[in-house]
N, C-alpha and C positions, 0 to 999 in steps of 0.2 A: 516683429520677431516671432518667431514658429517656436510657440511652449515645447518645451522637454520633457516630456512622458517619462514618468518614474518608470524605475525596470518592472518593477512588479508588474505593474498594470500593463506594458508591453506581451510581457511575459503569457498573462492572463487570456492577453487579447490574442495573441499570433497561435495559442494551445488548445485554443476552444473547441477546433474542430476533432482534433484527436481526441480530447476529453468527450465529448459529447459521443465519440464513437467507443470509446471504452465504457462510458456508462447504457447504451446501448444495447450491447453485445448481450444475444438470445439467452445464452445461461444467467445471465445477474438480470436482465427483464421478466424473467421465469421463476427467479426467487425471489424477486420483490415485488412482484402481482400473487404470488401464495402458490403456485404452482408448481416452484418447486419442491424437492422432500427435504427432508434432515438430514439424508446421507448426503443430498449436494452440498445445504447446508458444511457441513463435513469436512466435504472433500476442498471445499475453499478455503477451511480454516486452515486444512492442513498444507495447502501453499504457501500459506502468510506464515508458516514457520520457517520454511525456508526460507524463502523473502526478507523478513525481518531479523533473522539470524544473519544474513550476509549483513545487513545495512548497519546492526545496530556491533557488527564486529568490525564494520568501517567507519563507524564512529570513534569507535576505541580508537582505531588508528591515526582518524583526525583529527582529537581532541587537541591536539597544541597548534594545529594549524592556522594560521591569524584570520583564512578568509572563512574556512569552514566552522571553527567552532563555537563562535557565537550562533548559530545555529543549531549546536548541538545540548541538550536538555535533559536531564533524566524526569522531567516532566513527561517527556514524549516514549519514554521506553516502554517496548510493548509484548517484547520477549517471553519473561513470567505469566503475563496473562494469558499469552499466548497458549503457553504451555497448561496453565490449570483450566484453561478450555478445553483442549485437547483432554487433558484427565478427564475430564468430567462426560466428555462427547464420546468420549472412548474407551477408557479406560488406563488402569497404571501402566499398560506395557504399548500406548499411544506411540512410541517415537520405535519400537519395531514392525507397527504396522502401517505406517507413512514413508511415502519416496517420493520423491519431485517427480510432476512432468515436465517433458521435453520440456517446455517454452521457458518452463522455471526456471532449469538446470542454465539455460542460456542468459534469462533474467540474472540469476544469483553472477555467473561468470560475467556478465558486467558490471555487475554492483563492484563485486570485487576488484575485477581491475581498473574502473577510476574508484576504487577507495584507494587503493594503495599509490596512484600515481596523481589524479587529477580533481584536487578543489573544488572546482565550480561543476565537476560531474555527480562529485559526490552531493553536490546542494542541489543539483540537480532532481535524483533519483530521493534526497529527505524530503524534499518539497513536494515533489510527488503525492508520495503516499502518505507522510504525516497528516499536510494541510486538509488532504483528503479523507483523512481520516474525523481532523476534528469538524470537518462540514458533512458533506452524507454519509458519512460512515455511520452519524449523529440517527438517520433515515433508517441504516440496515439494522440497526440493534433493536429501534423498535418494533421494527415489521417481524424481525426475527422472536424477541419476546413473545407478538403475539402470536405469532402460527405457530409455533412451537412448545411454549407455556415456560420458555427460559424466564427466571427471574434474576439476577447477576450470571449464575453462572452459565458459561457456555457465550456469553457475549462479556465476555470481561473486558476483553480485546478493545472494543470499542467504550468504555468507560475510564473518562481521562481523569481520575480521583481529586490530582494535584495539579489539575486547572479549573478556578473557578470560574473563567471567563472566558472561554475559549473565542469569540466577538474578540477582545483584547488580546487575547497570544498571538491570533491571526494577525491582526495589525501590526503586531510589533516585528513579526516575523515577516511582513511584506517589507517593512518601513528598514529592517535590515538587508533584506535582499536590494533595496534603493540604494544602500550605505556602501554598497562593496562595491570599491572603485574596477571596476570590466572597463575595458574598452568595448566600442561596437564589436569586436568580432569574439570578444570572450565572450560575451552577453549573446550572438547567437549561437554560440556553442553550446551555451547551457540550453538556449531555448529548443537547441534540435536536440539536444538530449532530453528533458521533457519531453519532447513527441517521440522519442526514442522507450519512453518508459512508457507512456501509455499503448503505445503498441505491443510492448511485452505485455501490458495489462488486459490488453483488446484479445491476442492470443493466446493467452492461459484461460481466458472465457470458454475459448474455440475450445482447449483441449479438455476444459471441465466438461464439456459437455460431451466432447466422444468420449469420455472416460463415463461418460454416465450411462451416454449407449451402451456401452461393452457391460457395464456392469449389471445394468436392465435385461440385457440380451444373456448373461449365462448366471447370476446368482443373485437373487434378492437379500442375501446374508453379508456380502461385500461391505466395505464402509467406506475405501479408501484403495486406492492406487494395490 
């Protein structure tokens, strides 16, 4: 009899290769060898405002929903931090001098329309980037500390207070993804939405990086979009 592969680990296994190319991608290679500056630094925090501001407004929306909201945590909200990074990398009037790029503006419009319509997109796109966060995002904060001399602040983003075990959140949060009854064909709809996200991942790389051109090319004083 042929074992039944938890979803998770399907999941893990069929996503590897998109993942592996969104961690990759020249701009976050260039920050995480010390290469790049603190305005790139910057310029990617201030996409994960938008990013995280769509996801964690389609939480709200999914919070009664039976498949998605066991998934859902205010362990994992990352919005406030988000934002006193920004204060602090930027200053008080941070959210007038930040605007999505392209890739973003197209990332948040799908967040948004499977949060308001579709479950297993919206678990999709949390899986994504939480899990991802409590695993190498664990990497960016430290590299970032050091080339930079952040001590909490400015990486807060990635400091999960209200998980002491993140090894154990992770597991529980596989072991529910196993729990939600998918058929095959729901299950790879979520799985092509995961590669759906990390390609929005892969490509806001792309654009951090001509946004850095441009901004290298006519003003050292720039910080952001």
């Amino acid at each position: 009899m042929t074992p039944v592969i938890p979803f998770s680990a399907a999941l893990r296994e069929r996503t590897r290769t998109g993942h592996s190319s969104s961690e990759g991608a020249d701009f976050m290679g260039d920050l995480m060898s010390g290469k790049g500056t603190r305005d790139d630094y910057v310029s990617l925090v201030a996409q994960h405002y938008f990013i995280y501001e769509a996801i964690e407004r389609s939480a709200e929306q999914m919070k009664n929903d039976p498949v998605a909201a066991p998934f859902i945590s205010s362990k994992l909200t990352r919005l406030p931090a988000i934002e006193e990074d920004l204060r602090f990398l930027i200053g008080d009037d941070w959210l007038e001098r930040i605007e999505p790029l392209a890739t973003t503006r197209a990332y948040v419009a799908r967040i948004n329309a499977v949060g308001a319509t579709w479950a297993g997109g919206f678990v999709a796109h949390h899986y994504t980037r939480y899990l991802g966060d409590l695993s190498g995002g664990q990497i960016i904060r430290t590299l970032m500390q050091r080339q930079f001399g952040f001590d909490t602040n400015g990486v807060g983003f990635y400091l999960f207070g209200d998980i002491a075990k993140p090894r154990e959140f992770k597991d529980v949060y596989r072991a529910q993804l196993d729990a939600v009854p998918w058929d095959d064909a729901e299950r790879d709809r979520v799985i092509d939405e995961v590669l759906l996200a990390y390609r929005f991942n892969t490509e806001l790389f792309i654009d951090l990086a001509d946004q850095k051109a441009v901004r290298e090319g006519t003003s050292t004083e720039a910080v952001v979009a």
